[in-house]
N, C-alpha and C positions, 0 to 999 in steps of 0.2 A: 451422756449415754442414753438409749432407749430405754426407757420402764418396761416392764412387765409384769405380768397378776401374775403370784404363786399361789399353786393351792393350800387350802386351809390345812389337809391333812399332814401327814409326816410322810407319806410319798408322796412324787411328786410325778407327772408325765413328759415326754417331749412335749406334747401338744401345749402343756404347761408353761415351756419357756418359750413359746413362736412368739414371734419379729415380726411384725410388719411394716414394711420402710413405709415412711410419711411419703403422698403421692410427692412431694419437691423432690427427694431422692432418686424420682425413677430417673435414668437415665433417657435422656434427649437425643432423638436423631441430630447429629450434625447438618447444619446447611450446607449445600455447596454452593464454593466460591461461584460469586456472580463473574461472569464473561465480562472485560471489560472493552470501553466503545471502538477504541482502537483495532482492538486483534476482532471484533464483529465485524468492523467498517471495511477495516483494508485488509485482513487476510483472514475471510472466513472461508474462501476459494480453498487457501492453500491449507488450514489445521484445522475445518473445524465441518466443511464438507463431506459427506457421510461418502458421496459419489466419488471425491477426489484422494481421500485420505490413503486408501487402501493402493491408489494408484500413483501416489508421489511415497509412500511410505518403503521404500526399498532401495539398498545399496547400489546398484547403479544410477539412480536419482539422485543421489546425495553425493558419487563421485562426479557426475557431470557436472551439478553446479559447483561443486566445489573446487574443478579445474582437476581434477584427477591428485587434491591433496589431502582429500580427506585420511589418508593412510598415514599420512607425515604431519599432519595435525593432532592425530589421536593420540601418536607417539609424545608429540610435545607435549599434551597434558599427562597423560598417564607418566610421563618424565617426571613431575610434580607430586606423582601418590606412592606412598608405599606399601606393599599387600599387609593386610591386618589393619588398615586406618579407619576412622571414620569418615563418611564421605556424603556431601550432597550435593545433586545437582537440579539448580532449578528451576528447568524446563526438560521437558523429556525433546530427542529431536531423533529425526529417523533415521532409518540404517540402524547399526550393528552396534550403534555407540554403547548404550545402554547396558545390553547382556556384554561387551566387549570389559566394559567400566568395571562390573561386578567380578568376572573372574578375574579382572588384576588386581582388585581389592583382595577376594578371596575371604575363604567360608571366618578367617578369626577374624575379618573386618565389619563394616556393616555400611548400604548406600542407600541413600532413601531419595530419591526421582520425585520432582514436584512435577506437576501441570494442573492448571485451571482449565484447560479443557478436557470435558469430561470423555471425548472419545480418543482424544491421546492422553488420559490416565488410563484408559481402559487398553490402550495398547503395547502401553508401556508394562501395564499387569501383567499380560500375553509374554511379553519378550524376558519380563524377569522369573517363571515361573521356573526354569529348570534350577533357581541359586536365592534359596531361603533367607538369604541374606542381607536378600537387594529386596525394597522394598517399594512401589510406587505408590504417591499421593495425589489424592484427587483435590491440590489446594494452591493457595496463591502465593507463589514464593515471596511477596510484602507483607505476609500476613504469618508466615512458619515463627513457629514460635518455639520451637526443638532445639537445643544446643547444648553445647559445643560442640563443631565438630576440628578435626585435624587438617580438613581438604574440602574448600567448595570449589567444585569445577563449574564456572559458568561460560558452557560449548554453545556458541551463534546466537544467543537471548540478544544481547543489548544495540545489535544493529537494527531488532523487530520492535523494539520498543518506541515512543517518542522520551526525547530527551529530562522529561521530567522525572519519566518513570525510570530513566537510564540512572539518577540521581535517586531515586529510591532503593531499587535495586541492587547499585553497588552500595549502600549505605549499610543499610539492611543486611547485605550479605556478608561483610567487614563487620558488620558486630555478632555474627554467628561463630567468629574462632577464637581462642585463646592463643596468648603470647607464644609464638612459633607457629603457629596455624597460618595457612595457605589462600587466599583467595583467587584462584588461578582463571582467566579470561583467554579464550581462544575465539578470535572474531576478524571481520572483516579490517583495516584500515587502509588510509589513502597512499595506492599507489604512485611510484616514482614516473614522474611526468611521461619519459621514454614507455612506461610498460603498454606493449600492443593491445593490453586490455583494458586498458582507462578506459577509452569512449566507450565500448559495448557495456561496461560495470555501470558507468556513470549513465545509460539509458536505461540500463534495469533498473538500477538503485531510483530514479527519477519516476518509471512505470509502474513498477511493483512493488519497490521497497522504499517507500517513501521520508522513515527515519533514519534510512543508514548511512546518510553523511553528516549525520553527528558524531560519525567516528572518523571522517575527515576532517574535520571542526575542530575537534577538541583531540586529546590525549584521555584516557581510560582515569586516569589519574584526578582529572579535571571535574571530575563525575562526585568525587568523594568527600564527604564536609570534614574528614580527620585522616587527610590524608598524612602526615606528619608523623600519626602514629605506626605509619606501614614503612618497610624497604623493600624498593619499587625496581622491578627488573624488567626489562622490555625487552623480546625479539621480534624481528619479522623474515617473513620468507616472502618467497614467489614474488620479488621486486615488489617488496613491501607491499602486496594487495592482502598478506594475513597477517597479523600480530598474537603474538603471546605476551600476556603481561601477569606478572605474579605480582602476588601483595603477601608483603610477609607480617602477619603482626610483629612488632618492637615492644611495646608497652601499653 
């Protein structure tokens, strides 16, 4: 405990018993998470551009790339949570998902939104302010250190990543739940040879998105060094060009 001088006499003052925290106590600004070389080199155009963000950051943006499924995507995750849970997701992404996330959660839940970059934590801040609930972090989801939750929704992160980080991330995010907890992934996978949009995906994915055929590569599952501990459920739509894959913790 802190010492303090009483006085000599038999009363005694407030000023008597002041506290002064040792300077080690004071509390320290947090640093912000460093940018890493990856999301600087190949997509600082698309999240991290002051010019562009404001300009890709809206629901018709996010249904055109998305093939007009972003509606039936949100659905398959929000499928996975149920109102009152805990929930995180972590990478913030644009469009509606975010404030959309919170009210299915709902005010007896609670959702906390990562991003490392600091102008999509700041926009994420914006879209959760009308639901006290929902909370955005300006941090790096390898590095969150908050848990347990009931429900990680990880919406389009792991086709932006390279495959190392894909293997951190799902790791990482698999040891954020307790037995029955959710690790839920809604992302890109390889579609079925016939689908009319293989070539056009596979030239974006080659131009722009340079890590997302480690989700044709591999399975989600492949990503995880304890995967044995999860039961593993997979869907896909749209002639397999999306996948849903839950992870349920077992033990």
């Amino acid at each position: 405990m802190d010492e303090f001088t009483q006085s000599s006499g038999c009363t005694t003052t407030a000023e008597d018993f002041a506290v002064t925290a040792p300077p080690e106590a004071e509390k320290k600004p947090t640093a912000e998470p460093e940018i890493p070389d990856y999301l600087q080199d190949t997509y600082y155009w698309a999240y991290i551009s002051p010019r562009n963000v404001p300009l890709l950051d809206r629901e018709i943006v996010v249904r055109t790339i998305l093939w007009q499924q972003h509606n039936r995507l949100q659905r398959l995750a929000f499928a996975e949570i149920e109102p009152g849970q805990s929930v995180m997701q972590p990478a913030s992404v644009y469009g509606s998902f975010g404030p959309n996330l919170a009210r299915h959660v709902g005010p007896e839940g609670s959702v906390d939104i990562l991003d490392v970059a600091k102008i999509q934590f700041k926009s994420a801040t914006r879209k959760l302010e009308p639901y006290p609930w929902a909370q955005a972090h300006h941090a790096n989801c390898v590095e969150w250190e908050k848990a347990p939750y009931d429900v990680i929704v990880v919406y389009f992160l792991l086709h932006e990543v390279p495959d190392d980080v894909k293997h951190q991330v799902v790791n990482h995010m698999m040891e954020k739940v307790e037995v029955g907890g959710k690790v839920v992934f809604i992302d890109y996978a390889k579609p079925k040879w016939w689908h009319p949009l293989k070539l056009i995906t596979s030239i974006v994915f080659d131009t722009l998105e340079p890590f997302a055929k480690g989700l044709w590569r591999n399975e989600i599952s492949d990503f995880a060094r304890q995967a044995q501990h999860f039961e593993w459920r997979r869907e896909t739509i749209f002639g397999d060009l999306f996948q849903k894959v839950v992870a349920t913790r077992r033990f």
